[in-house]
C-alpha positions as CSV (number, residue, x, y, z in Angstrom):
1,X,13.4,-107.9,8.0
2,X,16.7,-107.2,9.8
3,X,17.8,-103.9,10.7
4,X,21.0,-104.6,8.0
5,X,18.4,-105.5,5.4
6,X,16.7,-102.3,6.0
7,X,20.0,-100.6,5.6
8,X,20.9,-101.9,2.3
9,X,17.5,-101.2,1.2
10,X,17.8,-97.3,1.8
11,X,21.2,-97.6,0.3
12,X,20.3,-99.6,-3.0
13,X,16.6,-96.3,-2.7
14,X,18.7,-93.5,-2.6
15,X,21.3,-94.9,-5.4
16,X,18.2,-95.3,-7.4
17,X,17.1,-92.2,-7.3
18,X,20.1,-90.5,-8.1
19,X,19.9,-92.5,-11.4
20,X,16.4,-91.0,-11.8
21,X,18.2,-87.7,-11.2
22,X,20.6,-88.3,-13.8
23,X,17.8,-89.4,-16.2
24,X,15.3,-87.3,-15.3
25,X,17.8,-83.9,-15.5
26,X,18.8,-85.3,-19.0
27,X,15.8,-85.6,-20.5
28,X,14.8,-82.6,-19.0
29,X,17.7,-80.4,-20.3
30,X,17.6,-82.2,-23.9
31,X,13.4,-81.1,-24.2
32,X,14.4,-78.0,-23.0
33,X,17.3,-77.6,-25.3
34,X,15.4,-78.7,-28.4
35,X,12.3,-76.6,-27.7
36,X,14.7,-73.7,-27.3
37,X,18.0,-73.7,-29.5
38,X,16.5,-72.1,-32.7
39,X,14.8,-69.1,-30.9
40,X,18.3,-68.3,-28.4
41,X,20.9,-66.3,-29.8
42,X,24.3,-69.2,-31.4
43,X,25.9,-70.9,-28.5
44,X,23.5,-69.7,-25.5
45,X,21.0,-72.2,-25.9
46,X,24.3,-75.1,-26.1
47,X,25.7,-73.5,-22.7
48,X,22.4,-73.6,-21.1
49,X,22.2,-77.7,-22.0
50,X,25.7,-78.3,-21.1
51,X,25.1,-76.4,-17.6
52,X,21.6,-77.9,-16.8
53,X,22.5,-81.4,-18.0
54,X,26.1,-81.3,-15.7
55,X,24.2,-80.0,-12.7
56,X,22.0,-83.1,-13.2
57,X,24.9,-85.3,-13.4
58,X,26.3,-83.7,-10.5
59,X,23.6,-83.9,-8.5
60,X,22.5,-87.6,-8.9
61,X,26.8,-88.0,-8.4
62,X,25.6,-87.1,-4.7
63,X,23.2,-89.4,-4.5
64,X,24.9,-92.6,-5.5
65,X,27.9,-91.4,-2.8
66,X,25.5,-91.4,-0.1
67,X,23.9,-94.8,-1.3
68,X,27.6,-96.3,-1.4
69,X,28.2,-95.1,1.8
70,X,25.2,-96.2,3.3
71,X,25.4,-100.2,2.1
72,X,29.1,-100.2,2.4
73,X,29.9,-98.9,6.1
74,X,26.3,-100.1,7.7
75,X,26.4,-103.3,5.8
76,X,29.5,-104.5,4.5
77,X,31.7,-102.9,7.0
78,X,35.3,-105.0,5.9
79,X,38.4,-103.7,5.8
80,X,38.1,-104.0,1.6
81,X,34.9,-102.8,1.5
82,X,36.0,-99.5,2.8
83,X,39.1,-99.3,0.8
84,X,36.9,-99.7,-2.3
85,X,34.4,-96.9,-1.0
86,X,36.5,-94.8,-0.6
87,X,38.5,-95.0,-4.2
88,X,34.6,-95.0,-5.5
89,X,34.5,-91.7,-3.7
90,X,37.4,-90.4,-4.7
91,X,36.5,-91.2,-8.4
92,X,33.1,-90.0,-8.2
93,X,34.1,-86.5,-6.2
94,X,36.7,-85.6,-8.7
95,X,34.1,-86.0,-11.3
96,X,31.7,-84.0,-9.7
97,X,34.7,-81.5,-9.2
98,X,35.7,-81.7,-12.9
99,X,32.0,-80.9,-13.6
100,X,31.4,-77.9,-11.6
101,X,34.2,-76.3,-13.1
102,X,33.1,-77.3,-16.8
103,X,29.1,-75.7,-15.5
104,X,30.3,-73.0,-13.7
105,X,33.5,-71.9,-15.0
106,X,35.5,-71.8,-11.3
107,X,36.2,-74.1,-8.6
108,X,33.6,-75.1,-6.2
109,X,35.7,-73.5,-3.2
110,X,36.0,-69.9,-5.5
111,X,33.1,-67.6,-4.7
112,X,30.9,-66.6,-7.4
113,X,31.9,-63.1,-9.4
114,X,29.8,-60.3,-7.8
115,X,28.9,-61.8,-4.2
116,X,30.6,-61.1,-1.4
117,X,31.6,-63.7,1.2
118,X,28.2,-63.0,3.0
119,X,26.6,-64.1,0.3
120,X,25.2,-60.7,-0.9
121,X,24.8,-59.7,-4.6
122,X,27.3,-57.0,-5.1
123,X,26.4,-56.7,-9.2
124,X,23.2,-54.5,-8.6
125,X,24.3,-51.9,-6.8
């Protein structure tokens, strides 16, 4: 096997998984949903879903950038190869942007309410 096929390999692995993420979260989120919407106050238990099952989404999003990125600069290293990497890229980061902000309510860049910049928990005290 040459060191390119090994490449590709990894690439094609880690895309995999990151559609195991994307399953795995969902079905996860739905079971968790289902055991739980009855006994959760009206509209917790639907927030809880949407934010588990977009983090899940979001984070197999990462995993299928790093896969193309892998296959398409180790392997396929063209000139159009690149250019469509990076519009994949572009596509799949502004989805993942879209989705933090529909999960978390702010921008990825904001810092959360109550934490400093340090990254200490300012709500307890």
């Amino acid at each position: 096997m040459q060191f390119t096929e090994i490449i590709s390999l990894a690439g094609y692995s880690i895309e995999a998984f990151g559609v195991v993420v994307v399953v795995a979260g969902s079905t996860v989120a739905t079971v968790v949903f289902l055991n739980t919407f009855r006994r959760l106050p009206s509209g917790v238990a639907y927030r809880t879903y949407r934010q588990q099952l977009g983090r899940s989404i979001i984070l197999g999003l990462e995993f299928l950038i790093a896969g193309d990125i892998i296959r398409t600069v180790v392997v396929a290293d063209t000139l159009e190869n690149v250019a469509v990497l990076g519009l994949i890229i572009l596509i799949r980061s502004f989805l993942s942007v879209t989705l933090h902000l529909e999960v978390e309510g702010r921008w990825p860049w904001q810092p959360e309410e109550g934490v400093n910049t340090v990254g200490n928990d300012v709500r307890s005290r």
